[in-house]
N, C-alpha and C positions, 0 to 999 in steps of 0.2 A: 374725250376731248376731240380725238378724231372724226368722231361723230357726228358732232357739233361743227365743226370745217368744215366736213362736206357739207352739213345742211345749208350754212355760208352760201356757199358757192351754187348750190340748187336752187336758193333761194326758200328753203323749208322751214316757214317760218310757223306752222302748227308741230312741226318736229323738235326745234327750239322752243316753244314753249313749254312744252311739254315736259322737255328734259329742263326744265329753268325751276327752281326752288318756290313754292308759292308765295315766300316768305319777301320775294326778292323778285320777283315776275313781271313785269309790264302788262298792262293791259291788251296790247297789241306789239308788233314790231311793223314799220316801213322798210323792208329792207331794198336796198339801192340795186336795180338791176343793170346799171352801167359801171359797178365795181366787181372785176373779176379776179376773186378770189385762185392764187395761183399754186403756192404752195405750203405748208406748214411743219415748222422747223419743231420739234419739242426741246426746252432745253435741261429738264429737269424735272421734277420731281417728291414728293414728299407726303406719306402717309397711304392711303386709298388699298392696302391690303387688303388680305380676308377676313380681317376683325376689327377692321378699322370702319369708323363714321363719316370720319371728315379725309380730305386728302387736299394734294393741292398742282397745277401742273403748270410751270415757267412754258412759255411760247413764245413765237415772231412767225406771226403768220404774213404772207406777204401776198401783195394784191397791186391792179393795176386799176387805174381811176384815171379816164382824161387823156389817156395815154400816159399818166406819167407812172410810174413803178414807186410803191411804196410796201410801209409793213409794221403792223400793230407790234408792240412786245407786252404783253400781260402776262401777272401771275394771277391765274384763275383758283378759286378757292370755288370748291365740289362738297357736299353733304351727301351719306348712303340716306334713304327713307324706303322702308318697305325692299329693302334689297336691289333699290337703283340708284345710281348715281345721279345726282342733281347739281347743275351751275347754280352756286350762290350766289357768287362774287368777283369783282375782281381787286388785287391789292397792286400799291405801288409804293414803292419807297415805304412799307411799313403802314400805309393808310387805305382806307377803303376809296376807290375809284367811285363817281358820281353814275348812276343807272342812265340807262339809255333815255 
């Protein structure tokens, strides 16, 4: 997850993909380089062990856009393949979040 932030903020959008699920992948990402990613809170947790497949990690990443201050809150759902961790998804209120 951490990972994925900084790429955020670099703008590494062959790094994001890379780590992104094929199953759930974008064709491309536009990522916006007048939003600056500031900092990222984790808030939780659940699964992604050493024998674990799937896992999942609560967040509020917080960014600035415009000057004004703002901040995402996702629970991101991660899948292991091949012994990496991969972004599937993300969920809210119990539902799957619509893809970029």
């Amino acid at each position: 997850m951490r990972s994925r932030f900084s790429a955020f903020a670099v703008l590494d959008a062959d790094y994001l993909l890379a780590t992104w699920d094929p199953r759930t992948r974008p064709a491309d990402l536009d990522l916006d380089p007048s939003q600056r990613w500031t900092r990222l809170d984790i808030l939780g947790s659940s699964g992604g062990g050493l024998l674990d497949t799937t896992g999942t990690v609560e967040f509020r990443a917080h960014f600035v856009l415009d000057g004004e201050r703002g901040s995402l809150h996702e629970n991101s759902r991660f899948v292991r393949a091949d012994g990496l961790w991969l972004y599937l998804d993300a969920m809210a209120s119990g539902r799957r979040l619509p893809r970029l």
